[in-house]
C-alpha positions in Angstrom: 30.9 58.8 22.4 34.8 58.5 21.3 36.2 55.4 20.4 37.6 53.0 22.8 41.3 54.1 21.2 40.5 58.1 22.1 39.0 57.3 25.8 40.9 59.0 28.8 41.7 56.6 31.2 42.3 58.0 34.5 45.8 57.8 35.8 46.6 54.4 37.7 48.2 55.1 41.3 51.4 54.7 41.1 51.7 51.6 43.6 55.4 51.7 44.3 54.8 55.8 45.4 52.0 54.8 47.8 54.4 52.3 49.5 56.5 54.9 49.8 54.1 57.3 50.9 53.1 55.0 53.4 56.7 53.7 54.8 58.5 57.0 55.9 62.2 56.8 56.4 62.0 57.2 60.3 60.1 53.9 60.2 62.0 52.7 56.9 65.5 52.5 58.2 64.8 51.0 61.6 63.8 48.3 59.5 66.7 48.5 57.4 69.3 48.7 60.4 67.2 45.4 62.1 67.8 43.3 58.5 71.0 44.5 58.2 72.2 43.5 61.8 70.2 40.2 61.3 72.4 39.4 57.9 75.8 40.2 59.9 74.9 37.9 62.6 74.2 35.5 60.3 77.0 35.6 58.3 79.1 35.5 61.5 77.8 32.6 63.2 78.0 30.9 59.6 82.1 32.0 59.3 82.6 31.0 63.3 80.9 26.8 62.4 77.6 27.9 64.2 75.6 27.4 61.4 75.0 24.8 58.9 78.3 23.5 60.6 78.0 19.5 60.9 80.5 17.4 63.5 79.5 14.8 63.3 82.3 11.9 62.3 82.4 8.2 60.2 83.2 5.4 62.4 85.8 3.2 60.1 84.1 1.0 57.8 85.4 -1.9 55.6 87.9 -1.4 52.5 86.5 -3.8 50.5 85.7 -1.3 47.9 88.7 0.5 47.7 91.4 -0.1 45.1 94.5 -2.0 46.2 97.0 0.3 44.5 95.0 3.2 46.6 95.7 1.2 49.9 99.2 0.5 49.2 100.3 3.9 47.2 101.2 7.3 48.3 99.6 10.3 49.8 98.8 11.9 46.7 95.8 11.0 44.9 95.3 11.7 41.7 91.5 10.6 40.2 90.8 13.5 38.3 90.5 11.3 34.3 88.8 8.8 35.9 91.4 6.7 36.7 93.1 6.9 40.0 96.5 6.7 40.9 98.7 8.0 43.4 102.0 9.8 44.0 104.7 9.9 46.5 107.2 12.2 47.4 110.6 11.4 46.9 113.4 10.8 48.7 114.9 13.6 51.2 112.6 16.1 50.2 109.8 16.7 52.5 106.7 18.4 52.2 105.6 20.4 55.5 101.5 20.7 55.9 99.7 22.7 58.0 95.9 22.2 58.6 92.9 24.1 59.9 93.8 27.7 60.0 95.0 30.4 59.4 95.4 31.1 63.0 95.8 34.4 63.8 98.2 33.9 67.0 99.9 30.9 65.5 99.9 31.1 61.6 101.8 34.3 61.5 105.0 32.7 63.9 105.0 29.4 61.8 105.1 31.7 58.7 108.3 33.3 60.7 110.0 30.3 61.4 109.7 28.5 57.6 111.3 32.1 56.1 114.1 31.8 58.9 115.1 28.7 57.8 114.4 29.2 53.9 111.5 26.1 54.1 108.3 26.0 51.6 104.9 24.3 53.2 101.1 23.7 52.2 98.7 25.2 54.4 95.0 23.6 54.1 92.7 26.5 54.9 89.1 26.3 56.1 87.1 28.7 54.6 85.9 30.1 57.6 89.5 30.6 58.9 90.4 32.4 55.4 87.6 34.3 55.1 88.2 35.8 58.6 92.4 36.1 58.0 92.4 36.9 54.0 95.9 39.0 55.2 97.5 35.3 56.1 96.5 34.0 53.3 97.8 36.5 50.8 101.1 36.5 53.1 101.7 32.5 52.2 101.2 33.0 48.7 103.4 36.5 48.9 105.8 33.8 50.4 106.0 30.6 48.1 103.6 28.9 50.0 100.8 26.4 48.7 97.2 26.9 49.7 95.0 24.4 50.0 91.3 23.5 50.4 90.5 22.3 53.8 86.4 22.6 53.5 84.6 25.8 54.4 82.9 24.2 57.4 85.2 21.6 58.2 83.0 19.0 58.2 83.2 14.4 57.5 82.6 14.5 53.7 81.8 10.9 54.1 78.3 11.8 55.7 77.7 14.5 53.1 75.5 14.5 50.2 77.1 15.8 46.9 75.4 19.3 46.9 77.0 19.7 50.0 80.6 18.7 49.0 80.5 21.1 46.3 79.0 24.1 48.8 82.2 23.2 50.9 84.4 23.3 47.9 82.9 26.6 46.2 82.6 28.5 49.2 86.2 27.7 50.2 87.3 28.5 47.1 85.5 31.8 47.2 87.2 32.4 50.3 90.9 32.1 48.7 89.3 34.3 45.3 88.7 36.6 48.2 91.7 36.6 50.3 94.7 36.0 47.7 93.2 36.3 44.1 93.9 32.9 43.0 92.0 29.0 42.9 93.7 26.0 44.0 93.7 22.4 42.8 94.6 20.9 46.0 92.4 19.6 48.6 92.8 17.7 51.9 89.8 15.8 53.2 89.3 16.5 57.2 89.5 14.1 59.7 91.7 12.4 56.7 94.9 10.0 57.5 96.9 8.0 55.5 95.8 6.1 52.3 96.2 2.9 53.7 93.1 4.3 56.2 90.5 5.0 53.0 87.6 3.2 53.5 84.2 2.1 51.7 83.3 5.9 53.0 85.8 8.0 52.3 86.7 6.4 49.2 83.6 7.6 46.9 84.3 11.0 48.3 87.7 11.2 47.1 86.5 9.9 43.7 84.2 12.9 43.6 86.6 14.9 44.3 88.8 13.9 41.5 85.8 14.4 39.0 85.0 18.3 40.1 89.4 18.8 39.3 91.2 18.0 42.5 94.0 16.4 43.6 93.3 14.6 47.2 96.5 15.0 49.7 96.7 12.9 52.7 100.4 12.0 54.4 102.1 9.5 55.2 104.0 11.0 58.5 102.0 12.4 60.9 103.3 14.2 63.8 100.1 14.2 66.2 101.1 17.6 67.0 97.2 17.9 68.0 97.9 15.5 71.4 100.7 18.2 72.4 103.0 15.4 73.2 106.0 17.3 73.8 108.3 18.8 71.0 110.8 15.7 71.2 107.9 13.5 70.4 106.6 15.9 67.6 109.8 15.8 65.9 110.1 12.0 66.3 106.5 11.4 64.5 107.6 14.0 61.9 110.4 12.3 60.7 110.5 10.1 58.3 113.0 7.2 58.0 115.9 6.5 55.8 115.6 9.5 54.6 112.3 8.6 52.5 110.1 11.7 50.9 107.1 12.5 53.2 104.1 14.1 53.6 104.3 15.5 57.0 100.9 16.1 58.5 101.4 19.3 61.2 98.3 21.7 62.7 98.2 25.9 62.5 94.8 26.3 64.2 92.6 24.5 66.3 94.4 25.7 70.0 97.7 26.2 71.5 100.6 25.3 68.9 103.5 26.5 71.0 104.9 22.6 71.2 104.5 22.8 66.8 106.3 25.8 67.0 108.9 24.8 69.3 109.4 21.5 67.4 109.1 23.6 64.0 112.1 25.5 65.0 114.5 22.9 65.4 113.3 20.6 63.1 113.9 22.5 60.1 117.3 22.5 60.5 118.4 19.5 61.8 117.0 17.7 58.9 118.4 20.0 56.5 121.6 18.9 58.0 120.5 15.7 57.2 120.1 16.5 53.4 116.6 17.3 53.2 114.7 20.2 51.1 111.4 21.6 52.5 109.3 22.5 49.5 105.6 23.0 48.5 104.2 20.0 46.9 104.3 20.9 42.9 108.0 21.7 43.7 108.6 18.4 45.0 106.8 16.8 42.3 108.3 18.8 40.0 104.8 19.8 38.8 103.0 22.7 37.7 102.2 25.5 40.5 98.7 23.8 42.4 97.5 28.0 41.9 96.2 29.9 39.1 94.8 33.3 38.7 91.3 34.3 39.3 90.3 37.5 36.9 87.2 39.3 36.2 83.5 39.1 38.1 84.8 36.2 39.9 87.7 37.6 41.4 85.2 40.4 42.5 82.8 38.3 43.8 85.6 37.0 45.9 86.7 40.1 47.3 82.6 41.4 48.1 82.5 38.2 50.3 85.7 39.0 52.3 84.3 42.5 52.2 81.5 41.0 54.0 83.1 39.0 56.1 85.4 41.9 57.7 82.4 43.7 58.1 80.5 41.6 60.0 83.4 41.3 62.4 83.7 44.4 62.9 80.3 44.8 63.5 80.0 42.0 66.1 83.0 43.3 67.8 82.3 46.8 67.9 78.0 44.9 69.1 80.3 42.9 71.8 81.6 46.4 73.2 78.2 48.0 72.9 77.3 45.1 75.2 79.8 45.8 77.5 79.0 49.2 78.1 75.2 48.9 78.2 75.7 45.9 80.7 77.6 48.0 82.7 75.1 51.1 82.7 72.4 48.6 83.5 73.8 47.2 86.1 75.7 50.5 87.8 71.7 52.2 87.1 70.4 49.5 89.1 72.7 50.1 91.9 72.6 53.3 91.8 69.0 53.1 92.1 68.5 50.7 95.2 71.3 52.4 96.6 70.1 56.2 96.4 66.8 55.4 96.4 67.0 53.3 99.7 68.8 57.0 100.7 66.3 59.1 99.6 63.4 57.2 101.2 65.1 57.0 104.8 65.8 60.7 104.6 62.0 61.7 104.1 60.3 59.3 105.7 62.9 59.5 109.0 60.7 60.9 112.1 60.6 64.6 112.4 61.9 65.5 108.6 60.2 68.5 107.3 61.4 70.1 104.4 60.5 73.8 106.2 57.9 75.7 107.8 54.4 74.0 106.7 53.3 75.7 103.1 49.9 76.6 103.9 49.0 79.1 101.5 46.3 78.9 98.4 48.2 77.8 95.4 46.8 77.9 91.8 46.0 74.5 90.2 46.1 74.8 86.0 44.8 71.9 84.2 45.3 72.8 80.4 42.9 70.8 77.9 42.4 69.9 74.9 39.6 67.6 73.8 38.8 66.4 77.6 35.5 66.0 77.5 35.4 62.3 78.9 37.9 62.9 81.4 37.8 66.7 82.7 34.9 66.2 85.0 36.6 63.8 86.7 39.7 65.6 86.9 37.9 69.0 88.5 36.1 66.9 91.1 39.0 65.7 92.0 40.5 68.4 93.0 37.1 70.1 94.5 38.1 67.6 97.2 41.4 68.6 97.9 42.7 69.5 101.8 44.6 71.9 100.7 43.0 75.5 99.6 43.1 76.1 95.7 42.1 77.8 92.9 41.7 75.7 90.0 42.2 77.5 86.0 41.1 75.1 83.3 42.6 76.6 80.1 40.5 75.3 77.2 42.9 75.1 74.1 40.4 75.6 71.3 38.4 72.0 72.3 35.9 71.1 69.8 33.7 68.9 72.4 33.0 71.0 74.5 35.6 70.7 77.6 35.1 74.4 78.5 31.4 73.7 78.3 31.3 71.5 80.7 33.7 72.5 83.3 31.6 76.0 83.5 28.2 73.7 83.7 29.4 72.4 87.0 29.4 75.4 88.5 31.9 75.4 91.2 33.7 77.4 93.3 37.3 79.0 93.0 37.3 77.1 89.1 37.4 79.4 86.4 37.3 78.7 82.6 40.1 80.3 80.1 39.1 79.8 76.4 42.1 80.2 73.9 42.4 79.4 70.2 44.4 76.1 69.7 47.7 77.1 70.3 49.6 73.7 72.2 50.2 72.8 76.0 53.2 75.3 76.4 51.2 78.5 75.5 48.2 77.0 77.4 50.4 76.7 80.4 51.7 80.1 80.3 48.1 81.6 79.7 47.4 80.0 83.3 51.0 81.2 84.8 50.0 84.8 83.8 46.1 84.6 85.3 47.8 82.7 88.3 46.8 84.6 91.8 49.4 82.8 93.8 53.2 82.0 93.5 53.1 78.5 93.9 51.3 76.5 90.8 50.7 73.1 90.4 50.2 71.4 86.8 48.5 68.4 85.8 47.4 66.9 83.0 43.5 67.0 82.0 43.1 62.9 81.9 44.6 63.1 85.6 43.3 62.7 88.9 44.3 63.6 92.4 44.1 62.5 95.8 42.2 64.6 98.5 45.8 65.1 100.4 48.3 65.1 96.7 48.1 69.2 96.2 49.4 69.8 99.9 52.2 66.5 99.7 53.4 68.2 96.8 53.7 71.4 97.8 55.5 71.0 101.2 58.8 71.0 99.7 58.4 74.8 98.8 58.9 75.3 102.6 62.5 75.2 101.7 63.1 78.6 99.7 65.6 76.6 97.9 63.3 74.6 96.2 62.0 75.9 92.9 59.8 73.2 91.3 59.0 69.4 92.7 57.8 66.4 91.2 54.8 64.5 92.1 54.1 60.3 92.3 52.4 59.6 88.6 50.8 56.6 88.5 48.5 54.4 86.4 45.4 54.5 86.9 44.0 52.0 84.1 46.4 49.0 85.2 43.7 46.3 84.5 44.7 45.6 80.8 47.9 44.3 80.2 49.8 46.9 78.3 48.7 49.0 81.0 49.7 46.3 83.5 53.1 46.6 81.8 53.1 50.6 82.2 52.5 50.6 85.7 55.5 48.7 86.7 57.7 51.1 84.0 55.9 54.0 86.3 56.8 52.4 89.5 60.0 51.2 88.7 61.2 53.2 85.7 59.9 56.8 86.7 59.7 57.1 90.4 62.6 55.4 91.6 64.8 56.9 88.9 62.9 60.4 90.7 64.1 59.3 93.9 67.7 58.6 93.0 67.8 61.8 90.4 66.6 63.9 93.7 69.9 62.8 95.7 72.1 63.4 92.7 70.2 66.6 92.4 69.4 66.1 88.7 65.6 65.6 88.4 65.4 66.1 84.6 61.6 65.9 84.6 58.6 67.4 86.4 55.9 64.9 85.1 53.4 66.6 83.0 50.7 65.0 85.1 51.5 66.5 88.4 54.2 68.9 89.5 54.5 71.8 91.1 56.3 75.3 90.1 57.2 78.8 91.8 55.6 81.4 89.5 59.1 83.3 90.9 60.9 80.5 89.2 59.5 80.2 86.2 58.9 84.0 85.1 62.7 85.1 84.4 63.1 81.5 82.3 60.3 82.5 80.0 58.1 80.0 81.4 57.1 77.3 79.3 58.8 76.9 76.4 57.5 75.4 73.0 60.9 75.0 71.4 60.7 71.1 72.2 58.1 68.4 72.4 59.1 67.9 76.1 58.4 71.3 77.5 58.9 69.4 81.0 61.7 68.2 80.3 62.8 71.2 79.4 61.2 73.6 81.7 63.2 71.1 84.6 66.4 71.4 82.9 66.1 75.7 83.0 65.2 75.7 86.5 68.8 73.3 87.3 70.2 75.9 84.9 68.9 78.8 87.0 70.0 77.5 90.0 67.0 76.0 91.5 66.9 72.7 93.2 64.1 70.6 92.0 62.8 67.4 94.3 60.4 64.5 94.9 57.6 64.5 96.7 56.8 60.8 97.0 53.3 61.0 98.9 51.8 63.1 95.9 49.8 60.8 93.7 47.5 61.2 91.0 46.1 58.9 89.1 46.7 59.5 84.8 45.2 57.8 82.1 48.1 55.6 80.4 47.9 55.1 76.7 45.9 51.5 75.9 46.6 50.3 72.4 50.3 50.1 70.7 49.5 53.1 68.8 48.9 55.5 71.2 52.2 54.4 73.2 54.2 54.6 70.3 53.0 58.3 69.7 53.3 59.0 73.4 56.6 57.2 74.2 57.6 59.0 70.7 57.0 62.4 71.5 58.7 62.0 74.8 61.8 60.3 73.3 62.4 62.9 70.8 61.1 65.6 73.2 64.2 64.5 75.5 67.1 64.6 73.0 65.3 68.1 72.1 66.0 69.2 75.3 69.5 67.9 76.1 70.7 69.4 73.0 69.1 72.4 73.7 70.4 72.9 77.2 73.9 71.5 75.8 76.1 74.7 76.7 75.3 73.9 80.2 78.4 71.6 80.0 81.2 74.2 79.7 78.5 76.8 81.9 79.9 77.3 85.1 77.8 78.0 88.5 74.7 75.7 89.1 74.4 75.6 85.2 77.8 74.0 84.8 77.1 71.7 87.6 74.1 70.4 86.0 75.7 70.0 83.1 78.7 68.3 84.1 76.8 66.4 86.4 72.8 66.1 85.0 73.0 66.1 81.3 75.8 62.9 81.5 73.6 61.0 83.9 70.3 61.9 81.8 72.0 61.4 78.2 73.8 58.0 79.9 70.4 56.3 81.6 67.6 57.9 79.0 69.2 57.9 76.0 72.3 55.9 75.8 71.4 53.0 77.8 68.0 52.4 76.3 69.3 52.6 73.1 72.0 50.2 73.3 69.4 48.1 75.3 68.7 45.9 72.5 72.1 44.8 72.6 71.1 42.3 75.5 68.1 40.5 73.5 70.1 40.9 70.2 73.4 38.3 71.9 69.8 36.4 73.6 68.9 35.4 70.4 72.1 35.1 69.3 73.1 32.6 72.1 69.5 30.8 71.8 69.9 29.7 68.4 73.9 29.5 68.0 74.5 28.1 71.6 75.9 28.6 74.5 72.2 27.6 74.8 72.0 27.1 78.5 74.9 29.9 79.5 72.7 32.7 77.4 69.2 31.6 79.2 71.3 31.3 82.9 72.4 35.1 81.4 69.5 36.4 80.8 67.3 35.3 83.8 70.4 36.8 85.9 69.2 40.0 84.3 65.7 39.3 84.5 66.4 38.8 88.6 68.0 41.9 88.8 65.0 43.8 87.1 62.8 41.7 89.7 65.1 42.7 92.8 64.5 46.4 91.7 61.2 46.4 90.4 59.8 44.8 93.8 61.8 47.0 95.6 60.1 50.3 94.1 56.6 48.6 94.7 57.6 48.0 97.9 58.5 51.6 98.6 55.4 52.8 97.0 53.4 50.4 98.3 52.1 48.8 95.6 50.8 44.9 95.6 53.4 42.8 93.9 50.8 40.7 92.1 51.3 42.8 89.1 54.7 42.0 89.1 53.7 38.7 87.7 53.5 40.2 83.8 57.4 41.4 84.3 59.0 38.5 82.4 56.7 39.5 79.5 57.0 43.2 79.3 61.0 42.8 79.2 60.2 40.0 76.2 57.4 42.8 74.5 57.0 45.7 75.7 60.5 46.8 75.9 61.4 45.9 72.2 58.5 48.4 71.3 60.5 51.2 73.4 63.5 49.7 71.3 62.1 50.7 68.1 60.7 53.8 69.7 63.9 55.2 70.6 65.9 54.5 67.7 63.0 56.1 65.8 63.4 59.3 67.9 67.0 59.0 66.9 66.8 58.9 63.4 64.0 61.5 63.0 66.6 63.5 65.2 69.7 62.8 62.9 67.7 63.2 59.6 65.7 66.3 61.0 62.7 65.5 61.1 60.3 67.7 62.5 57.2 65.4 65.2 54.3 67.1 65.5 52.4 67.1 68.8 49.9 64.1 69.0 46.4 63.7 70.7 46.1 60.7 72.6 42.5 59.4 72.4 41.1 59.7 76.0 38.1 57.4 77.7 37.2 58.6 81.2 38.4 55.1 82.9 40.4 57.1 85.7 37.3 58.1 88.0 38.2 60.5 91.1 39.5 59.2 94.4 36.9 58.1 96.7 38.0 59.2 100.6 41.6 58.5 99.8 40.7 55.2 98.0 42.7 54.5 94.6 40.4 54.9 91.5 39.7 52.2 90.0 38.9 51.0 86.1 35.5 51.5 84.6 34.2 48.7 82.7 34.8 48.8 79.4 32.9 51.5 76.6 33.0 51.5 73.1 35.8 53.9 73.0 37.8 51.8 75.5 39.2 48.3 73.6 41.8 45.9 75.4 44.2 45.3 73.8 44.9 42.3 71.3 
């Protein structure tokens, strides 16, 4: 036996390549884009005061504790060695201040005004302001300007703990790094007055301050621009009297500034008339410059916050128009539906409509399967009780439990087994198309049923020669769990309606899987079905438009399919579909510059499908992203009065397509919850399909685990759910 020193250990797993084994990127950067878009939100609500902002204000409190020569001195406080004294201005020279910006509307015209009339000033920025306007801020320094601190947040200092007041300070600091390169010693409290106003509150604040290096400025003439009194008044206020040096205390931000401006203007040089000189404040103190230069990592830190700042900005404006448009897709889909819809069920329901001579003829009825053992038998007898004649071809692709087996045990009439090595749906399909006696072929799915009358509904609509392939009524026929609760109103509402107004707009671009109908005449010169996407449907319906076939609804054919019961399975399903869509719309692309029914379609049916299918459910999120948004941030009660305004809309529309299917409204009850749930799973769904798409990843077809719940109609009644099996689970 070797030595402990000589054994070979067997590799350890590398755990960081299994994670990323396990995570792929389709699912990876969905995750990504969601913590990214959380962080800019953040970081916007917290530059916009929405978070961690505190408004709270000090009532006065007693001045017992606040040095006499503090009361009684000038507006500039000096207690940075421990020792506090203060400093006025002297006479005829006057120092301008502007707080609580920079305003974008109004900084940029006060800046105007103080070059025309050759006058120096001190803006007091928030951080939040800066960080939002860095261009303002480099323009006052570029201009001989002073900056100073205002507080990021704007908050009472006096109710702040220290760790607070140096956040405020650092973070407004950072802002200026950012914006103009440089630090500041100056700092104005908010909510701040004159000395003579410093209290027991405000008074240990200011001594703090002076410790961490600044100089506190107050004034000593304040023109309560923020009352808009009326320019006359302004400039009264403003001015101090025989001719004394002043602090004058004036507002940028904070909402309309025209009076300031007004009064600004004339102001500046009537008192220079006078004999006054408008400077910063070291230049009327004849001190060193308040600003010094930032350099190295901290100047960069400076500029990666602005950086982020502007981004997020951008972001949320460029989310706000995303919102825009996706509200008004939502809401012109919704009218479009009741609307067209409400049109398309008056003209087939109207007494005497008939599409064309009855379509009595045998048609062919191929049900391609694939590992149907616990659902095929219900699906054949189902159609053994059709009113319409049939033949029925069961196309066994390469099952390994024994579908075929079973379907030739039962030993009926005018069904026929085809055997074919595994090969997929589309080449199943066109295995039936080519051993199809008759011209017109319906297709379901092998987890479907039918209705004794759904083959001949569905295939009236061929009496118009027109008519090339027509959709069928899908419906759920496992509604008693919730998620399948939740995918019976998306088939009722979702699917069929959308059928019903895609059928006026003559645009169907899907013949469901689970039952639709086809001329054999139609479908030969297209090649049939193709396997060049994952949603040969899709993409069969979009050739026949092409071809020049029209393509309608046929609202009284049901059948009954087995809907996916567990989050995995309708992730794979509604993921296949997703990407299976956006392979078909690109791959029917040329039809836009086509011309003949191709260009039509594509001018008309690709925009529709690519606005209401893709675009629309992918800016979706949008709506919940601004619910959250205005949930936690505020409007509180304006975002919930919103969002229930949607919510009714959904409800007018969803109980309108029950009503015109005729479906009991009691299931409607789960609606608030699948627009809370279900739909954010169809969220990540799609903008998984979109990201495969764009990074070129290849989905392979998935197998949806199937349980026999769907039994056949009995006498016209709806199926209904089996109790539960091992193999059948509700979902968690």
């Amino acid at each position: 036996m070797a030595p402990p020193s000589h054994r070979r250990r067997a590799p350890r797993p590398d755990r960081r390549g299994a994670l990323r084994r396990r995570v792929p990127l389709r699912l990876l950067l969905p995750l990504l884009v969601l913590v990214a878009l959380a962080a800019m939100l953040m970081l916007r609500g917290y530059v916009h005061s929405e978070i961690l902002a505190d408004h709270r204000v000090q009532d006065p409190a007693p001045t017992t504790e606040v040095p006499k020569e503090i009361l009684e001195g000038g507006p500039v406080i000096d207690a940075r060695g421990g020792k506090a004294t203060t400093l006025s201005v002297p006479d005829h020279r006057l120092v301008l201040t502007f707080d609580d910006g920079p305003d974008p509307t109004w900084t940029p015209k006060m800046l105007d005004v103080l070059k025309k009339h050759d006058a120096h000033a001190v803006f007091f920025v928030t951080g939040t302001m800066a960080s939002r306007h860095p261009d303002l801020v480099q323009r006052m320094v570029d201009e001989g300007h002073e900056v100073g601190l205002h507080t990021f947040n704007h908050p009472d200092l006096s109710l702040q703990s220290k760790k607070r007041i140096d956040w405020e300070l650092s973070q407004n600091q950072l802002a200026l790094t950012g914006a103009a390169g440089i630090r500041t010693s100056l700092f104005r409290p908010p909510y701040s007055s004159f000395s003579a106003a410093m209290d027991n509150k405000s008074w240990p604040v200011t001594e703090y301050i002076g410790s961490r290096g600044y100089l506190t400025v107050v004034n000593n003439t304040d023109s309560e621009d923020w009352k808009r009194p009326g320019v006359d008044e302004i400039i009264r206020r403003a001015t101090p009297k025989n001719g004394e040096g002043a602090i004058v205390l004036m507002h940028d931000s904070g909402g309309d500034r025209s009076q300031t401006l007004a009064a600004l203007d004339t102001f500046l040089p009537d008192l220079k008339d006078k004999g006054y000189e408008f400077d910063n404040l070291t230049e009327a103190l004849d001190a060193p410059s308040a600003h010094s230069p930032v350099t190295g990592p901290e100047l960069w830190k400076g500029k990666a916050w602005i950086f982020l700042v502007q981004a997020s900005e951008k972001i949320t404006g460029v989310l706000v128009v995303g919102l825009a448009i996706i509200g008004t897709l939502v809401i012109a889909r919704f009218v479009l539906m009741l609307l067209l819809s409400g049109a398309h069920a008056r003209r087939v329901r109207r007494k005497g409509f008939r599409w064309g001579p009855p379509v009595t003829e045998p048609v062919t009825v191929l049900v391609p399967a694939y590992n149907e053992a616990k659902c095929i038998e219900n699906t054949v007898n189902s159609l053994m009780a059709s009113d319409h004649p049939i033949e029925v071809l069961v196309i066994d692709d390469g099952s390994t439990d024994g579908t075929a087996r079973i379907v030739e045990a039962m030993g009926l009439p005018n069904v026929r087994v085809i055997r074919q090595l595994n090969a997929g749906k589309p080449a199943a399909l066109n295995r039936g198309l080519a051993n199809a006696r008759h011209d017109i072929v319906v297709m379901m799915d092998g987890d479907t049923v039918f209705e004794p009358s759904t083959v001949r509904e569905l295939v009236q609509p061929f009496g118009d020669p027109r008519v090339g392939a027509v959709a069928g009524n899908a419906k759920v026929g496992n509604k008693d769990s919730l998620i399948g609760a939740w995918q019976h109103i998306e088939y009722v509402m979702g699917f069929n309606l959308d059928r019903r107004m895609y059928d006026i707009l003559r645009c169907m671009p899907t013949i469901p899987g689970a039952v639709g109908a086809f001329r054999k005449s139609a479908l030969e010169p297209i090649g049939g079905m193709s396997d060049d996407t994952l949603a040969e449907d899709t993409d069969v319906t979009m050739a026949l438009h092409r071809a020049g076939w029209r393509v309608v609804y046929a609202e009284n054919a049901r059948a009954w399919t087995e809907a996916p019961e567990t989050v995995q399975q309708l992730w794979s399903q509604r993921y296949r579909w997703s990407y299976g869509t956006m392979q078909a719309i690109w791959k029917h692309r040329r039809a836009l510059v086509d011309k003949g029914p191709s260009g039509r379609f594509g001018r008309v049916g690709l925009p529709f499908v690519s606005l209401f299918m893709i675009v629309a459910p992918l800016l979706a999120p949008l709506i919940d992203v601004f619910l959250l948004y205005g949930l936690v941030f505020g409007p509180t009660q304006q975002t919930i009065l919103a969002w229930l305004g949607v919510l009714a809309i959904q409800a007018v529309c969803a109980a309108y397509a029950f009503r015109l299917d005729k479906e009991r409204m009691t299931h409607l009850i789960s609606l608030p919850l699948q627009q809370i749930l279900y739909r954010q799973l169809m969220y990540v769904v799609l903008l998984q399909s979109w990201i495969t798409a764009l990074t070129g990843g290849r989905l392979r077809w998935q197998k949806l685990r199937r349980t026999g719940v769907v039994g056949a109609p009995v006498n016209g009644a709806v199926p209904s759910g089996q109790a539960y099996d091992d193999d059948r689970r509700p979902v968690a």
